[in-house]
Structures are given as C-alpha cells and as structure tokens.
VEXVO-208571 format. One record per residue (C-alpha): x, y, z. Coordinates in steps of 0.05 Angstrom, whole numbers. Layout:
BEGIN
east: X&north: Y&up: Z
...
This chain:
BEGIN
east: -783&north: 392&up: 311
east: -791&north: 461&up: 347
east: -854&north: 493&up: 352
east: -892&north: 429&up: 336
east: -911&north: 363&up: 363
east: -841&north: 336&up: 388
east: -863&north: 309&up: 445
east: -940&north: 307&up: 463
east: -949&north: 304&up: 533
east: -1035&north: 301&up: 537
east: -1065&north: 247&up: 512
east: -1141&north: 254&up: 508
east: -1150&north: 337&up: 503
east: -1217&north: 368&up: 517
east: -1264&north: 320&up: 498
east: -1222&north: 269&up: 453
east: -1229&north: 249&up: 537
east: -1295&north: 203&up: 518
east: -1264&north: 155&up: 475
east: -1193&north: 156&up: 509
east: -1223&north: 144&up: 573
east: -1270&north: 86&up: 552
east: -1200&north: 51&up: 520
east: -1163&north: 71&up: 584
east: -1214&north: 38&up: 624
east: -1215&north: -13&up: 585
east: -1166&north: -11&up: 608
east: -884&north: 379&up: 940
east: -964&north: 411&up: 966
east: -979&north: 478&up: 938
east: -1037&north: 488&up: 993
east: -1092&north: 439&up: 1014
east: -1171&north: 486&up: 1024
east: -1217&north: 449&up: 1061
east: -1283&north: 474&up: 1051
east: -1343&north: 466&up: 1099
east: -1393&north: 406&up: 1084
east: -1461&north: 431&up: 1083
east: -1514&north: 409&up: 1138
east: -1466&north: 375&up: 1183
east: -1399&north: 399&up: 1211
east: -1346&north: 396&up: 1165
east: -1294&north: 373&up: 1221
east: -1345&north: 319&up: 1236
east: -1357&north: 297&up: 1161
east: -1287&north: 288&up: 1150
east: -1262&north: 251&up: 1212
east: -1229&north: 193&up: 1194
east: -1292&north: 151&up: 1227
east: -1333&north: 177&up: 1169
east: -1291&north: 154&up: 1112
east: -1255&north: 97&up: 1085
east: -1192&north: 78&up: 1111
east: -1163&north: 88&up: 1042
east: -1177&north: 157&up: 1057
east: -1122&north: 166&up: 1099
east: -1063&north: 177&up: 1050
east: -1117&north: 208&up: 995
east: -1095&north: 277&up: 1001
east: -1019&north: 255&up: 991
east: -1043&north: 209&up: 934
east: -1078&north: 270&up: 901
east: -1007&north: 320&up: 907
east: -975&north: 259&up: 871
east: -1026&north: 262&up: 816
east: -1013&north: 337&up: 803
east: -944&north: 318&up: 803
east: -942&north: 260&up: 753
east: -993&north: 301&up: 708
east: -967&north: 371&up: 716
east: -1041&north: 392&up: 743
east: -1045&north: 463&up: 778
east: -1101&north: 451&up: 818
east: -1157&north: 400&up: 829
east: -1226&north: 394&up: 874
east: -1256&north: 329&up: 888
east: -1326&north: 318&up: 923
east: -1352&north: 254&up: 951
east: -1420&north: 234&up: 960
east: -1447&north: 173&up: 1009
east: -1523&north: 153&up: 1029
east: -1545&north: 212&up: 1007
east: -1488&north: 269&up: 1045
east: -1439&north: 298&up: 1024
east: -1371&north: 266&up: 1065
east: -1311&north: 304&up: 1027
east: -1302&north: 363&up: 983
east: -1234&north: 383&up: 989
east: -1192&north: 432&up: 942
east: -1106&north: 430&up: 923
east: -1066&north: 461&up: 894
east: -1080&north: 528&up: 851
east: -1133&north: 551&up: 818
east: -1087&north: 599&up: 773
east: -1013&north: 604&up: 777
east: -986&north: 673&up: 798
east: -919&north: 692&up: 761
east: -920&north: 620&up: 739
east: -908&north: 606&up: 819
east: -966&north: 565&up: 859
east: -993&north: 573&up: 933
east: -1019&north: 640&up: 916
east: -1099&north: 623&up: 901
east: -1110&north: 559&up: 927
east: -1171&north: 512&up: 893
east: -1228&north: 497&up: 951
east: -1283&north: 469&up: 941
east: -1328&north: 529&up: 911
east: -1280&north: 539&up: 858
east: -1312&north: 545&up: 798
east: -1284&north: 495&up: 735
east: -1313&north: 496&up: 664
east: -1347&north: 427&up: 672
east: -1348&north: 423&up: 593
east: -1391&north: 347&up: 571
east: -1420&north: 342&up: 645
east: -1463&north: 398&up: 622
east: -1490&north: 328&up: 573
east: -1533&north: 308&up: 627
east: -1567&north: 372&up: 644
east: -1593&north: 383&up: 573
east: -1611&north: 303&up: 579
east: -1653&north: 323&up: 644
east: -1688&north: 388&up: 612
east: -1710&north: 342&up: 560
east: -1735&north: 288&up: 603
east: -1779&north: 342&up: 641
east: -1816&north: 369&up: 593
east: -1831&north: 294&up: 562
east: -1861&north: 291&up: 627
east: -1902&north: 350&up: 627
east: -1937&north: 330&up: 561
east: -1901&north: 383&up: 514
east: -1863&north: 330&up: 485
east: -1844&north: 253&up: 468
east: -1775&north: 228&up: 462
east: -1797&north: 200&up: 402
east: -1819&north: 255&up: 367
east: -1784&north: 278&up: 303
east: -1733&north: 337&up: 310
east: -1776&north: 365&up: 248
east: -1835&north: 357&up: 293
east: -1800&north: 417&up: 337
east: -1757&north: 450&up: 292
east: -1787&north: 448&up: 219
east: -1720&north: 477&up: 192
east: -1680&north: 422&up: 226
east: -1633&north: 380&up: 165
east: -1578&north: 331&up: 169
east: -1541&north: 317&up: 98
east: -1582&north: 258&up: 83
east: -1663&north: 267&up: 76
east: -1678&north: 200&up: 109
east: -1634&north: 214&up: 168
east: -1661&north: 288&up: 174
east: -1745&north: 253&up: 172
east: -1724&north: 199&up: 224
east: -1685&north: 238&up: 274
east: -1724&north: 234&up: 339
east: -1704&north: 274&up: 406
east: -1671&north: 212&up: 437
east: -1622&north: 202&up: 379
east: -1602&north: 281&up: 394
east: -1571&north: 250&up: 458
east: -1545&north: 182&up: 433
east: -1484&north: 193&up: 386
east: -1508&north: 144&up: 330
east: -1534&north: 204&up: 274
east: -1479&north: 180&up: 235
east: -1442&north: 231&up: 239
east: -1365&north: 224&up: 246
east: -1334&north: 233&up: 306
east: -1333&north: 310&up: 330
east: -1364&north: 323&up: 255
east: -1382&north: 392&up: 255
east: -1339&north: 418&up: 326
east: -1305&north: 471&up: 277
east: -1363&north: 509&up: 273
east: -1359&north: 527&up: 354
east: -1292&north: 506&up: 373
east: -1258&north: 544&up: 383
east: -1296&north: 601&up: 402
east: -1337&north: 621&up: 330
east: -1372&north: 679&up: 309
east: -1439&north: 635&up: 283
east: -1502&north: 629&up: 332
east: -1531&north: 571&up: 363
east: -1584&north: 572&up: 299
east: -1528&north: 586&up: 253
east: -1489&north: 523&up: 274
east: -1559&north: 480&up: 272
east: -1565&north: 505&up: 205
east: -1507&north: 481&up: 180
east: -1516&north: 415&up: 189
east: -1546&north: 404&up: 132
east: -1468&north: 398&up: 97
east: -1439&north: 362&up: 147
east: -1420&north: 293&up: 117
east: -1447&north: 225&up: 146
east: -1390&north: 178&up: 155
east: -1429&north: 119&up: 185
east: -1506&north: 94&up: 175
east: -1561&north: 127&up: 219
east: -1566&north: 84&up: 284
east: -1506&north: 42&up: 267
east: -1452&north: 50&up: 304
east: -1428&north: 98&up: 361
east: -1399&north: 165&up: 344
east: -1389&north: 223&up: 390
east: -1413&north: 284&up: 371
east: -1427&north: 356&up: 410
east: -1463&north: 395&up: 349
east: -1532&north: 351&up: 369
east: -1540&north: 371&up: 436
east: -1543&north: 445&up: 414
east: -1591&north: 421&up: 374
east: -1622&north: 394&up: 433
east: -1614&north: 453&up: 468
east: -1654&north: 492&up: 407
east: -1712&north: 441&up: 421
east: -1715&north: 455&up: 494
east: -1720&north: 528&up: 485
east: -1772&north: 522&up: 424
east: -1818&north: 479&up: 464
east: -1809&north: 506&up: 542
east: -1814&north: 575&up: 514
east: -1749&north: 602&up: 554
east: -1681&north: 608&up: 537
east: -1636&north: 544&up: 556
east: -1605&north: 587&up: 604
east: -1665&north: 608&up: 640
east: -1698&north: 534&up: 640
east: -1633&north: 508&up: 678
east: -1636&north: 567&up: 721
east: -1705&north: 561&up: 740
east: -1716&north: 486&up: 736
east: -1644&north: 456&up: 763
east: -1602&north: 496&up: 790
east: -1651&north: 541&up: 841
east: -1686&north: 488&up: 862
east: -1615&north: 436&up: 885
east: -1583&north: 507&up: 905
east: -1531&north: 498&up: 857
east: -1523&north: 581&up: 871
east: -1447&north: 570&up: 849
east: -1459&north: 542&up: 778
east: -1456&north: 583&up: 713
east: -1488&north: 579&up: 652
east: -1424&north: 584&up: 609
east: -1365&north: 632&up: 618
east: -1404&north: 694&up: 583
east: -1442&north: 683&up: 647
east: -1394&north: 694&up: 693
east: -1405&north: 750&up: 741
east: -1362&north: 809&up: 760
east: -1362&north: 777&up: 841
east: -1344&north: 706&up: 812
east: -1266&north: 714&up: 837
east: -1265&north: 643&up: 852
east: -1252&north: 619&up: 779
east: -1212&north: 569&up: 761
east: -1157&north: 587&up: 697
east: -1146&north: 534&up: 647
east: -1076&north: 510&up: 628
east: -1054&north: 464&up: 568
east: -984&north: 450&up: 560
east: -966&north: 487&up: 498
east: -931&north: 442&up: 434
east: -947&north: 388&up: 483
east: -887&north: 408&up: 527
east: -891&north: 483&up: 568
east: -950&north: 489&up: 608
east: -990&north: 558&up: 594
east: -1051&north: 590&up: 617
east: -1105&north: 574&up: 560
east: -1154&north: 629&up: 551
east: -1228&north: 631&up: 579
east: -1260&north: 612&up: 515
east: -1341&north: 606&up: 509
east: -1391&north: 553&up: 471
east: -1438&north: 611&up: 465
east: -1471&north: 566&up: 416
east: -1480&north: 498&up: 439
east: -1484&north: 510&up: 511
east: -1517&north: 447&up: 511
east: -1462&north: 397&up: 493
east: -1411&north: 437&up: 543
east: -1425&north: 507&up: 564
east: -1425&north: 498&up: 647
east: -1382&north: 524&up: 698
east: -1395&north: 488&up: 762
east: -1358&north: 474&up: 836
east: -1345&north: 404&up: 862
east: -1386&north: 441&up: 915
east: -1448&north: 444&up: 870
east: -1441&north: 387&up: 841
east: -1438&north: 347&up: 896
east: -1510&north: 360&up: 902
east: -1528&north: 349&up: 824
east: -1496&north: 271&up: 844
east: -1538&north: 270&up: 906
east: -1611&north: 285&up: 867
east: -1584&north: 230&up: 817
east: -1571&north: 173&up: 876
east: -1632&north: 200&up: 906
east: -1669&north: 178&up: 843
east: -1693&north: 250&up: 828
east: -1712&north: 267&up: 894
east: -1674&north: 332&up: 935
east: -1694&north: 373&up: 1001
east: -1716&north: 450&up: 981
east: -1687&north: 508&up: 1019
east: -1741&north: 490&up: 1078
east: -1714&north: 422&up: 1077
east: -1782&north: 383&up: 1055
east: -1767&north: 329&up: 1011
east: -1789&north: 345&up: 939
east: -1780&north: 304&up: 862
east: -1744&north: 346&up: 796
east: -1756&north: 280&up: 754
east: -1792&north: 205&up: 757
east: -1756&north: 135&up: 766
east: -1784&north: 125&up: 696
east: -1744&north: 182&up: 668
east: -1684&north: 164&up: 707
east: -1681&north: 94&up: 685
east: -1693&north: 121&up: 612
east: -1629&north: 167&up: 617
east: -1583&north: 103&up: 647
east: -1609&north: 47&up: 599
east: -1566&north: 35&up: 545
east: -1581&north: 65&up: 470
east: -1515&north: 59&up: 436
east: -1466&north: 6&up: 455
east: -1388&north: 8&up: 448
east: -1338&north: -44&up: 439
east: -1300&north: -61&up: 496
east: -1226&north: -44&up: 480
east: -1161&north: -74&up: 510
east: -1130&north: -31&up: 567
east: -1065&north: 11&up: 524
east: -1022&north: -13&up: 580
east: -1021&north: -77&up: 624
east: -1021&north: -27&up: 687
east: -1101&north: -19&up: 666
east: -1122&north: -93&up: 660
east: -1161&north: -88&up: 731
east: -1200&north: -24&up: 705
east: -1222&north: -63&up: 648
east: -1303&north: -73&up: 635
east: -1353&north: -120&up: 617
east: -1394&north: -76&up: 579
east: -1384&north: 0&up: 559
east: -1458&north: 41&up: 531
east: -1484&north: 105&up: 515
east: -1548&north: 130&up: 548
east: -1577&north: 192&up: 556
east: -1526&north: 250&up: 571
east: -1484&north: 184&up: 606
east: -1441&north: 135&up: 595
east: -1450&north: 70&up: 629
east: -1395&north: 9&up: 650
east: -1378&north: -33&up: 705
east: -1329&north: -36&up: 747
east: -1312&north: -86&up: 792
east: -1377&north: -118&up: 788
east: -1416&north: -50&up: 802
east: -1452&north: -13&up: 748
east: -1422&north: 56&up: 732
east: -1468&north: 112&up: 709
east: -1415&north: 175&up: 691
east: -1379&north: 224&up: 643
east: -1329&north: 268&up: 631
east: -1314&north: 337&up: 601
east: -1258&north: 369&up: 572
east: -1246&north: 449&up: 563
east: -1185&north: 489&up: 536
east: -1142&north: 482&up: 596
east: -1194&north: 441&up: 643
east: -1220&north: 365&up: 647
east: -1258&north: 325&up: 693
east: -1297&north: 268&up: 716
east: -1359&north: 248&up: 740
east: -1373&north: 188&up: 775
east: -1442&north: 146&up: 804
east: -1440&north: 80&up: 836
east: -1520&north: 67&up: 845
east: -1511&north: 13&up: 882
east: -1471&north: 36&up: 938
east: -1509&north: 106&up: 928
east: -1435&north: 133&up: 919
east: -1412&north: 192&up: 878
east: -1348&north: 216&up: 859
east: -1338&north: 283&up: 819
east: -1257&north: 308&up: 799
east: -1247&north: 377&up: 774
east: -1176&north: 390&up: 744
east: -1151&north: 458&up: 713
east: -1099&north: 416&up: 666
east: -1123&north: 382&up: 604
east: -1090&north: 306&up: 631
east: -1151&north: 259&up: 636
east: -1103&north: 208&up: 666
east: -1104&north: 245&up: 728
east: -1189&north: 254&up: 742
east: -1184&north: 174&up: 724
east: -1128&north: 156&up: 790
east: -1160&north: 194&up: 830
east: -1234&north: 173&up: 822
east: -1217&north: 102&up: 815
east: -1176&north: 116&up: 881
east: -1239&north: 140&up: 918
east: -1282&north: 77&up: 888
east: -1234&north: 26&up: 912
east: -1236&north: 70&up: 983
east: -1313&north: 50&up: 981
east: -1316&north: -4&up: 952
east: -1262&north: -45&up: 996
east: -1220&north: -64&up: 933
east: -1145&north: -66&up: 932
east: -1100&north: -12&up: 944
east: -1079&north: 2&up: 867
east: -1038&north: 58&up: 843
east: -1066&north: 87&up: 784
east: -1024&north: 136&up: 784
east: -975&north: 103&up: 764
east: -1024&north: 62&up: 714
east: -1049&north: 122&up: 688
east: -975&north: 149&up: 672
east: -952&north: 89&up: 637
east: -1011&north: 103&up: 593
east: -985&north: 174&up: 584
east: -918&north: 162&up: 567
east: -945&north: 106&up: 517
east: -978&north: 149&up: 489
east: -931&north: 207&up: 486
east: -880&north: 149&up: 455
east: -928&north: 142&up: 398
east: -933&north: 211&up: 379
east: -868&north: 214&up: 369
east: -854&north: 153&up: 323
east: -918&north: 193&up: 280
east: -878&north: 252&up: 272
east: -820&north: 208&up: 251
east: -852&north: 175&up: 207
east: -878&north: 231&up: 172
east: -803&north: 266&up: 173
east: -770&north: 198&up: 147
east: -830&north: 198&up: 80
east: -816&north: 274&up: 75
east: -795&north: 293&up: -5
east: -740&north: 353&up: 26
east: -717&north: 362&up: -35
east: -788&north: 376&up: -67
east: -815&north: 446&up: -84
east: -878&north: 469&up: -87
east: -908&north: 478&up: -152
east: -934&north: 543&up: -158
east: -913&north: 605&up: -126
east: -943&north: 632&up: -67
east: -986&north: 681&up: -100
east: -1018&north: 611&up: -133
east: -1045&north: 584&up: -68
east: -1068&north: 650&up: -38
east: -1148&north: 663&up: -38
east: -1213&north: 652&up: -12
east: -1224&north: 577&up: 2
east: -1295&north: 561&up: 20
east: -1326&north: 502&up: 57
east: -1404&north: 482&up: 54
east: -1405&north: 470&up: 124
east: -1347&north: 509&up: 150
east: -1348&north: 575&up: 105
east: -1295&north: 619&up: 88
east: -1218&north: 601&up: 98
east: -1172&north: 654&up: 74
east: -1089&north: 649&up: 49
east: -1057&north: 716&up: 40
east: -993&north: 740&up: 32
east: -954&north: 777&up: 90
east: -889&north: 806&up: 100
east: -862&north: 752&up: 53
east: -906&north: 688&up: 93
east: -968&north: 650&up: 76
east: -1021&north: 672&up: 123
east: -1087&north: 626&up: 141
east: -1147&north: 654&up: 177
east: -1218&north: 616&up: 185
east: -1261&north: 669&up: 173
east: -1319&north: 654&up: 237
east: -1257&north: 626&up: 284
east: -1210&north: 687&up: 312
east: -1158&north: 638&up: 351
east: -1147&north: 595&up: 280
east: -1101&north: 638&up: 253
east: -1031&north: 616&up: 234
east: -972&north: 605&up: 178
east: -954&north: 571&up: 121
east: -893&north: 535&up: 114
east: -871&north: 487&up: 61
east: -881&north: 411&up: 84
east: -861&north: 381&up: 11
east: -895&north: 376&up: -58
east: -959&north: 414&up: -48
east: -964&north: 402&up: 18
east: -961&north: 458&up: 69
east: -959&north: 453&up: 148
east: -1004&north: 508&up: 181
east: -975&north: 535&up: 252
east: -1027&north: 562&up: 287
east: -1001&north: 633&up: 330
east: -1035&north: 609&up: 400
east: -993&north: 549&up: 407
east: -1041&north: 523&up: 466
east: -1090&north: 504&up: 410
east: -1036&north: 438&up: 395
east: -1069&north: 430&up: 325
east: -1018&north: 444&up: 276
east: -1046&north: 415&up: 213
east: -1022&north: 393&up: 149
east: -1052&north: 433&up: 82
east: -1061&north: 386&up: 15
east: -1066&north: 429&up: -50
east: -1097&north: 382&up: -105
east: -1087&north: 423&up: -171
east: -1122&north: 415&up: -238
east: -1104&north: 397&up: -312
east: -1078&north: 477&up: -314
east: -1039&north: 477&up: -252
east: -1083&north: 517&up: -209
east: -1108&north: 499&up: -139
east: -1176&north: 455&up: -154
east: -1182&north: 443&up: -76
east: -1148&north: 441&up: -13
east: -1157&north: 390&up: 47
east: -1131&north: 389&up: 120
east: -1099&north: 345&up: 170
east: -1083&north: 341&up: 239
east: -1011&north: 326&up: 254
east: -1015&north: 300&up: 318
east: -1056&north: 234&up: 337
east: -1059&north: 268&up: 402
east: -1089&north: 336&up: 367
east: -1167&north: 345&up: 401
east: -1221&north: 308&up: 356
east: -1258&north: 367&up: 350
east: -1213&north: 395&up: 303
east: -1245&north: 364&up: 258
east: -1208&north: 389&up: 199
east: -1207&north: 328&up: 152
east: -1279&north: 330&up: 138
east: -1263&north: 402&up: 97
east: -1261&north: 404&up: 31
east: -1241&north: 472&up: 13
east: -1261&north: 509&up: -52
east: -1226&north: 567&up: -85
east: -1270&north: 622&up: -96
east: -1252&north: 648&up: -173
C-alpha cells in the first residue's frame, strides 16, 4: 500500500537493535579516509604485519556491507594489547545531491552513539559509589525523594543498580514517548511521569529494556555529584581519556564540529532519506552521545585496561577499580537464548546472553563478550570487547541497518580470533530479507481481515478533541481542510492524518515519513455512541519499540 509499510526494509530501528541483535546472534567505493593512529605511525599500525590476515580483503568486505544494507557511510576502530591498530572511515558521512564521494567518513567523524552512551552513565555511577557519596544499593528515594514508579512497592525497593538492569517491570521501551522523538518535557518532567507508566511484568522478574531509567540515573548522578551530567562526563571521562572529539548530545554540538555525521532511514521502509538531527535533551543518559570511532577507540582501551589509561604526560593513571569493573560485567538480568531467525546465524549463536551494568554480555566462540549497541534516527552501531584477547571492536554506521555493524564486527573477531572465514554479510541479509518477508504477510493479513465495506460510526466532528494520557498528556484530533488531523501535544515530529481503516478504526500517517510508525487508532464508544476512549497501534512489526503507543489509553476531555 503506498505511503505505508509495503515493504520494510530495517529490521531492528534505533534501539529495537538490543533485542533484535541478541535473537540475531542467537543467531562500487564511494572513498576510503584513513585516519592517523595515535602514538605510533599510522602507516606502521596498519601494515599488513600488524593485523590479521583476514584483514586483507576487510576494506572490500566493508563496501559490500554498505552495499547489501544501503549504508552511506561507516567508521570502524580496532583495538589490540592495549593500541589502537585500525580506525578507518568509508563511504559518506552525508550524501550531497543524494550523490556520495563528496564528504567522506574518517575516523573523527562524529556519529550519534545513541545506547553506548549506557555505559558512561553506568561508569559515573560506579565512581561516586566509590568515593563514598553513594551505594548501589541504596534506594532511588534515598536520592531523589520525589522519585515514583506506578506501583508503591516497586517505587520503596528500587535501588541504583536496578536503574541500570532492565527488570523494573516495566514493558519494553514503556515510557520512550515521552522523549522520542524529540519532546518538549524536561529530564525531571519525564522522571516525574513515571509514576503512570504501567508495569507489565513483576519487579526483578524478567528482562525488559527500557531507556526512561537511565535518565533517571542520570538525575541521581547530578543530585549526588553536585554537577550537571554533562559536566561530570566532561570533567571525569572524557578530559581525562582525551576523548576531545565526543559530545554530550547534539544540542552540544559546536559551530567548528563540521565533521558530523547525517543520519538516514529509509523512508516507508523503501527510499532512503536524510533523518533529522534530533536530541534526547532529556535522558541524555540512556542515549544522548555523539562520539568518533576515533574517541572511542580509547573509551575500549581504558575498559581492556581494566580502568587504567595514560594522561596527557603519558603516566599511567586509574578512572575506576577492578571491583567496579567486574560489578558492571557480572550478570544482573539474564535473557533467554533465542534460535538464530535464519540458519545463515547458527555459528553466531550463544551459550548464554545477560544484562549487566550499562552492558550486555555473551559468548562467542568460546570467548566472553562484554558489548552494546545504539540506535539513533538515521544512525546505529556496535560496540564490541573480547577481555580475553584484550580486543575491541567499535562500528559506527549513518543508516539505521543493524545487520550491517553485526558482519562487520563479527568479521574483525574472526580476523583475531583465527576462526573461519564466514560471510555475514550474506548471513546478516538473509535475516533482512526474512524479515522484510514477514512484514509483508502482516500487512496482508491485516488487508485480507479488513471490513472495506464498513463505515465509521460517527462523523468526523465525533472523534475530534482533546484526548489525554496519564503518562503521555495531551493528544489532539481536529478537523482540517476536510481531514482528520492528530498532533501529540509535547512531540512536534508526531503529527499526521486520519484516514478510515474500517469500523472505528482509523490509520494515523505521520507527515515525516522517516519516523516509519504509522499506527492504527481504536475508538471504543459508550452506551450513547460517543468516543469513551481511544487506543493505538503500531502497524509495522518492524515499527521502533519506542513507539510505545499501545501502552496509551487516551481520554476525551469533555
């Protein structure tokens, strides 16, 4: 159907990327920049004596990953015993006239790093447990007196760690609508609103993503450190590694910061377009970073180090303990180990798959992995320890394909790790167009159970009002040149029209089409045939979990 979800062609947007990946692993060159490695010689560092033999055909490999997943541009770091031995950039960082080769990605690029920004917020946490101002295991009411989740048991027992744990009980991505995208409430605000945010699952029971937590995380940082978030990662992370490159979240972008990477999402799943720079002014701490493979290269070094880094003068110096370290990579909240979607993924398959602090944790052949990954309007990526080998891999992509970070860092660990040659590539796009396949027989299932014949039972004047969430707020239907209108009152890109699905069902278009989260209305009317409440629906299985619009249950306001 045009304009819709005909044929999806992403299957784990922004950060729907957590869960996909975990069941995936469970399953022509527009311009190559080659940036310098720092203290050695880049021409040195990337001789083919310093890397893998696997290396050899990487760069090709990578070109046919932006092929098979439409990705403009990408930037990959490696990091070995402590060095950094590749940080490469291809492709485009933004797509000039649509035409590429014009801004090439290098290595200093700068990508919204989205979820990677988990572990950060982990770390600030971890380092003032260990200067005394706080315990792990003190109650988020011990910080934040004001702090309330929907149950009063759940909101009493909440301690710090369980901020960083996804098993509140909250649903998955409950509560992203009140910052994604983009909203008009404050960090507070969102906090606040917990309180009406429903609990689909038992306090510690079960695994759950969530994002709203960590900006409550973030709140408890800045209450007890006495700084802004900002200015504690500033101060206490980034100066200290040199990560001069990395940006506390787009607002912070500077005038000079040219080397940006642009987002792009491929528009009603099909026509890739340039997705705007959007900002999580208020939960910086579940996403809000913009980093280079560049800087983050040595953000994977301090963790294979253990904590430890070299200052500016080059004397060795610790951010964090072992202790806390271990803490942040020991498991709190397991997962169930899913079967692989395609047979192609049977090889990436783990033992065991946990939640930690700011990291997920897996194997892979026989190694532990410590990682994450983050998706962003337009960007996703990947980040990648192997303790035991003291190997890192971070992959930056300005597409919103997580297929694509997966090839290529399972690429580089097989370089390092001396496993077969595999192509995930190819794995990885069987998995696509499985995915896109099932999409498709959604849609058609829906359109074969569509009443067309149906009419709606009152006219449009009877569904047009204020509607009003307890969590959400305000969502508005007015009438316009003849058309249903519907605006969320604290969102300005969820804005969109009504059109007539059947009965008193409605299917809300949304006017930026890179959003891909056309949603179906309900309209649940009382004994005298006016609107009693409305509910939503994503369309597409392959619509980002954070629209979480099923968990509203909108009100009209008489």
């Amino acid at each position: 159907m045009p304009g819709l979800i005909r044929t999806p062609l992403r299957p784990s947007p922004r950060r729907r990327w957590l869960a996909h990946c975990v069941g995936l692993a469970l399953a022509s060159t527009a311009g190559i920049a080659v940036s310098a490695v720092p203290e050695t010689n880049a021409a040195t560092a990337q001789t083919p004596a310093a890397l893998p033999a696997q290396f050899a055909d990487f760069d090709a490999y990578v070109e046919s990953v932006r092929k098979t997943f439409e990705v403009p541009g990408i930037a990959v770091a490696v990091v070995k015993d402590g060095e950094i031995v590749f940080e490469r950039g291809y492709g485009d960082r933004e797509l000039v006239g649509g035409a590429p080769g014009k801004v090439p990605v290098d290595a200093h690029t700068l990508f919204a790093i989205a979820s990677n920004t988990k572990a950060f917020t982990a770390t600030a946490l971890n380092l003032l447990a260990e200067e005394g101002k706080l315990k792990l295991d003190d109650r988020v009411i011990d910080h934040l007196p004001w702090f309330q989740m929907s149950d009063p048991y759940v909101t009493r027992e909440m301690r710090i760690r369980d901020l960083l744990a996804h098993r509140s009980g909250l649903g998955l991505g409950a509560g992203d609508l009140l910052y994604w995208p983009t909203t008009t409430y404050t960090g507070e605000e969102v906090a606040r609103r917990l309180r009406h945010v429903p609990l689909s699952g038992s306090f510690r029971d079960r695994y759950a993503y969530d994002n709203i937590l960590y900006g409550v995380a973030q709140l408890v940082v800045e209450e007890v450190s006495g700084q802004s978030f900002e200015a504690f990662l500033r101060t206490r992370i980034f100066a200290p590694l040199g990560m001069d490159e990395t940006r506390y979240n787009s607002d912070a972008l500077k005038p000079g910061d040219r080397n940006v990477a642009t987002g792009y999402a491929l528009a009603d799943f099909k026509d890739l377009q340039p997705a705007p720079r959007l900002t999580w002014h208020n939960v910086s701490g579940a996403g809000g970073l913009y980093a280079s493979a560049h800087d983050m290269a040595k953000w994977m070094r301090l963790q294979l180090a253990g904590g430890v880094y070299r200052d500016a003068k080059g004397l060795e110096q610790r951010m964090f303990t072992e202790k806390s370290q271990q803490q942040m990579w020991s498991a709190i909240t397991p997962l169930p180990v899913a079967q692989p979607s395609v047979p192609e993924l049977l090889p990436a398959k783990p033992n065991f798959v946990a939640y930690g602090q700011g990291w997920m944790l897996s194997d892979y052949r026989g190694r532990k992995l410590v990682w994450h990954t983050g998706g962003w309007p337009g960007m996703v990526s990947r980040l990648t320890l192997v303790p035991e080998h003291k190997l890192g891999v971070v992959v930056l992509t300005n597409a919103e394909l997580g297929g694509a970070f997966n090839a290529i860092t399972l690429r580089a660990l097989d370089a390092y790790l001396d496993a077969p040659k595999t192509d995930w590539n190819a794995a990885y796009g069987a998995a696509l167009a499985k995915s896109r396949k099932s999409a498709d027989d959604s849609w058609a299932k829906h359109e074969a159970a569509r009443a067309r014949d149906s009419k709606p039972s009152l006219p449009p004047t009877g569904y047009a009002g204020t509607y009003r969430d307890p969590w959400y707020g305000d969502v508005s239907i007015t009438q316009e040149n003849g058309k249903l209108r519907l605006t969320f009152s604290r969102t300005p890109s969820l804005v969109g029209t009504l059109s007539h699905w059947q009965h008193d069902t409605f299917i809300v278009r949304w006017d930026e089409r890179w959003l891909n989260a056309d949603a179906f209305v309900n309209f649940a009317l009382d004994a005298d045939g006016k609107v009693r409440e409305a509910g939503m629906q994503a369309i597409s299985p392959n619509t980002d979990f954070s629209f979480d619009f099923h968990d509203l249950v909108l009100k009209p306001m008489r």
